[in-house]
One Martini backbone bead per residue (centre of mass of N, CA, C, O) as a GRO file, in nm:
protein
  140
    1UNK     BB    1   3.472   0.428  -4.643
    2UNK     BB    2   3.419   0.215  -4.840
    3UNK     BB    3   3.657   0.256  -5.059
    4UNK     BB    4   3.835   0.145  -4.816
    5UNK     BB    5   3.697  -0.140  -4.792
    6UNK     BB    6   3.689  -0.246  -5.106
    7UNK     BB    7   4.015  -0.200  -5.153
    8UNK     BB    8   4.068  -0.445  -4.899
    9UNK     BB    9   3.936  -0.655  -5.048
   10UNK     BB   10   4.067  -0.650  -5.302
   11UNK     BB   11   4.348  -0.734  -5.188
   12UNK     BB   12   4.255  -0.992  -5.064
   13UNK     BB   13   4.158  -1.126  -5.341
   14UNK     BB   14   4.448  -1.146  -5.468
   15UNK     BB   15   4.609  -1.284  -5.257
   16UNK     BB   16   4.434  -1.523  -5.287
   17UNK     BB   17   4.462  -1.554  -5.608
   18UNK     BB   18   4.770  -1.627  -5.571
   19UNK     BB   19   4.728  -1.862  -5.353
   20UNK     BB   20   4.587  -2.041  -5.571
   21UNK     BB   21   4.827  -2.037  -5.801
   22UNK     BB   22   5.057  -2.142  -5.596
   23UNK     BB   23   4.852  -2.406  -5.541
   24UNK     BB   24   4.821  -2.532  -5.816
   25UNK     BB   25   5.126  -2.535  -5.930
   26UNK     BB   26   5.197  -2.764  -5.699
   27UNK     BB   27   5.005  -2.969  -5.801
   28UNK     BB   28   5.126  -3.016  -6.096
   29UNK     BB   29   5.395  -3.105  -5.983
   30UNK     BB   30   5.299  -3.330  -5.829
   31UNK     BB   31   5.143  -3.496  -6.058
   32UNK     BB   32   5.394  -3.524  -6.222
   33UNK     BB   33   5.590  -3.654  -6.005
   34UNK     BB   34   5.392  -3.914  -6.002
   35UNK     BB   35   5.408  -4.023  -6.271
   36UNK     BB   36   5.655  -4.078  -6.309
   37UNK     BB   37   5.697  -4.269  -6.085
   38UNK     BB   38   5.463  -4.457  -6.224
   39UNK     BB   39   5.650  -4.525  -6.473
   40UNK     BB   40   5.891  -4.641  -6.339
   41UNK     BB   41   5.763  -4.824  -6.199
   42UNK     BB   42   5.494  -4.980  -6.406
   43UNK     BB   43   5.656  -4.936  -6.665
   44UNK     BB   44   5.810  -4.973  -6.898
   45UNK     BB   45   6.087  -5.245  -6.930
   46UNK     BB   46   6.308  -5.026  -6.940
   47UNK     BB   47   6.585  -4.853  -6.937
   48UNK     BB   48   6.476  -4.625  -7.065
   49UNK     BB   49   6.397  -4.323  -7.079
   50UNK     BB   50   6.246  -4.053  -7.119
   51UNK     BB   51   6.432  -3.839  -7.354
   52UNK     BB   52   6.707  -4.032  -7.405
   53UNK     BB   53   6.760  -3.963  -7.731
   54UNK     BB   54   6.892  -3.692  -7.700
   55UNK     BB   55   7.111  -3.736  -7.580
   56UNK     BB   56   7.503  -3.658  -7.592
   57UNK     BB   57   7.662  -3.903  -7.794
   58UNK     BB   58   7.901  -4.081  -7.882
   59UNK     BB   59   8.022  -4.191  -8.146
   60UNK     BB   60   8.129  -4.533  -8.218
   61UNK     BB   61   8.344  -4.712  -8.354
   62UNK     BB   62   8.297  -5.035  -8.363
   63UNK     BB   63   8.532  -5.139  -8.114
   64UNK     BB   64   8.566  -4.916  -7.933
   65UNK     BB   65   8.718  -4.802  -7.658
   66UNK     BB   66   8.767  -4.641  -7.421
   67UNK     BB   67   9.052  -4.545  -7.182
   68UNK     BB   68   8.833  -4.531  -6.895
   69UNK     BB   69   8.845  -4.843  -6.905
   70UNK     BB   70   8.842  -5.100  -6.678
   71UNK     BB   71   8.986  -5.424  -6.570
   72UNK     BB   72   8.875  -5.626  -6.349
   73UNK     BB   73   9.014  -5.890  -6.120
   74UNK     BB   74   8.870  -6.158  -5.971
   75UNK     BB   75   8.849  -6.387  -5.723
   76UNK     BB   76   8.802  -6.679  -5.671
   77UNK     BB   77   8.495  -6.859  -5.552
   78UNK     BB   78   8.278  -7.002  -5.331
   79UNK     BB   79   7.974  -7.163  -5.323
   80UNK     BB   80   7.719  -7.226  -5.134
   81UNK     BB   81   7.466  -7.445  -5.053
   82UNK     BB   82   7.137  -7.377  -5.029
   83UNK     BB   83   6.986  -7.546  -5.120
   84UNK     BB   84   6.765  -7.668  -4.952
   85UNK     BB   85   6.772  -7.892  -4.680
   86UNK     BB   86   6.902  -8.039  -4.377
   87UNK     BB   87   7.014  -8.305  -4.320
   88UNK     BB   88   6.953  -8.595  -4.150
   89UNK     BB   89   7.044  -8.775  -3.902
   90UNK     BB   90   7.244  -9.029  -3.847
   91UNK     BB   91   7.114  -9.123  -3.554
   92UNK     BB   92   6.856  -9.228  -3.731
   93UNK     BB   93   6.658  -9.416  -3.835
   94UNK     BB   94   6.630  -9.626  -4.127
   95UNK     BB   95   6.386  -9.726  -4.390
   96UNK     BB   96   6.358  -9.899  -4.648
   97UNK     BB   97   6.095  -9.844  -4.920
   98UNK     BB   98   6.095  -9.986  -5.199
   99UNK     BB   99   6.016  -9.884  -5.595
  100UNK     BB  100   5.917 -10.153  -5.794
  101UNK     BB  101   5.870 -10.289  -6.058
  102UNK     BB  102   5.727 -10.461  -6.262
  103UNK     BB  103   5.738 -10.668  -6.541
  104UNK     BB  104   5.592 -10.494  -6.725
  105UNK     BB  105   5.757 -10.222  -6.639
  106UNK     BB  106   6.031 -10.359  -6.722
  107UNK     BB  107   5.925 -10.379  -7.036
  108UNK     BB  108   5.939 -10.265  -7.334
  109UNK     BB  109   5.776 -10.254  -7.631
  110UNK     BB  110   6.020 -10.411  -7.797
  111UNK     BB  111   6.070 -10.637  -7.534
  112UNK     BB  112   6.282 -10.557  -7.353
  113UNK     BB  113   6.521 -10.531  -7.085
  114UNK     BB  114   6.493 -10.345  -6.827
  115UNK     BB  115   6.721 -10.153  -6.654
  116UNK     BB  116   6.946 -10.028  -6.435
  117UNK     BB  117   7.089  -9.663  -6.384
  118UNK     BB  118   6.987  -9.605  -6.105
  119UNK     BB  119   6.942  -9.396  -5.781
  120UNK     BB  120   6.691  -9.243  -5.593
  121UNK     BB  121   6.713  -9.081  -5.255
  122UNK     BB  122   6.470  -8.996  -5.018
  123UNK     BB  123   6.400  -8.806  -4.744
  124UNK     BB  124   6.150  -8.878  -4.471
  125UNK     BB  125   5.999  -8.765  -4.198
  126UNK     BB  126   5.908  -8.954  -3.960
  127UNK     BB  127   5.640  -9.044  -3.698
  128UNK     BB  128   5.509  -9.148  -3.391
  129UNK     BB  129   5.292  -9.176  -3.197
  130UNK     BB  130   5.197  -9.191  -2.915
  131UNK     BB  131   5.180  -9.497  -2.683
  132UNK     BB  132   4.918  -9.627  -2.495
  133UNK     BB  133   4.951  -9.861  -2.218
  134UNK     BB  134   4.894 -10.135  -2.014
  135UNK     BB  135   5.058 -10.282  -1.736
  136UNK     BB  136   5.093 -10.608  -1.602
  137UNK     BB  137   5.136 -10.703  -1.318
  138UNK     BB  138   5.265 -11.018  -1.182
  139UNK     BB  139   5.221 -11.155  -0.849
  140UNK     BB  140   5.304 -11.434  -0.585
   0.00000   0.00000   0.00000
């Protein structure tokens, strides 16, 4: 009877063997591709993928083009200006706040007299905070 619980530890024990070897190789594929993984997120900013110098292209003579190679044309398009926000409303007032120079900022080094020749204007919303007051009516 011995010999017959040794002979079935021992089956246990290579099957474990085996189940270990088959988690063990799951486990260095996995760990493979995870690297490959972070390699293509994280490595050099290459179009080349590693072994790609192996693959079997043809090469072209000059500027030959395959004949399988098609030209499509495009339809031309208007782009909408997405830049910046939306201009404020016309129906706010607006004061204007004029940022000019003085005399001496106006003389060149060398003299001469700078001119305008042109005009940035930017809009800024302002608010005035709520203003509160006592109003005193006077009855006779």
């Amino acid at each position: 009877m011995g010999t017959a619980v040794a002979e079935k530890v021992e089956e246990l024990i290579k099957a474990k063997d085996l189940k270990i070897m088959g988690l063990e190789n799951r486990v260095r594929h996995l760990e493979e591709q995870l690297r490959l993984a972070l390699y293509r997120a994280f490595g050099k900013s290459s179009e080349k993928l590693p072994g790609q110098d192996d693959l079997p292209f043809e090469d072209l003579k000059g500027d030959e083009t395959p004949a399988t190679i098609e030209t499509i044309v495009v339809a031309e398009h208007e782009r909408r200006n997405k830049a910046g926000r939306k201009p404020l409303a016309d129906s706010l007032p607006r004061v204007d706040v004029p940022h000019d120079l003085t005399d001496a900022e106006l003389t060149c080094a060398c003299g001469h007299q700078l001119v305008k020749i042109g005009e940035d204007i930017s809009e800024k919303l302002m608010m005035v905070p709520a203003q509160i007051w006592v109003a005193r009516h006077h009855h006779s």
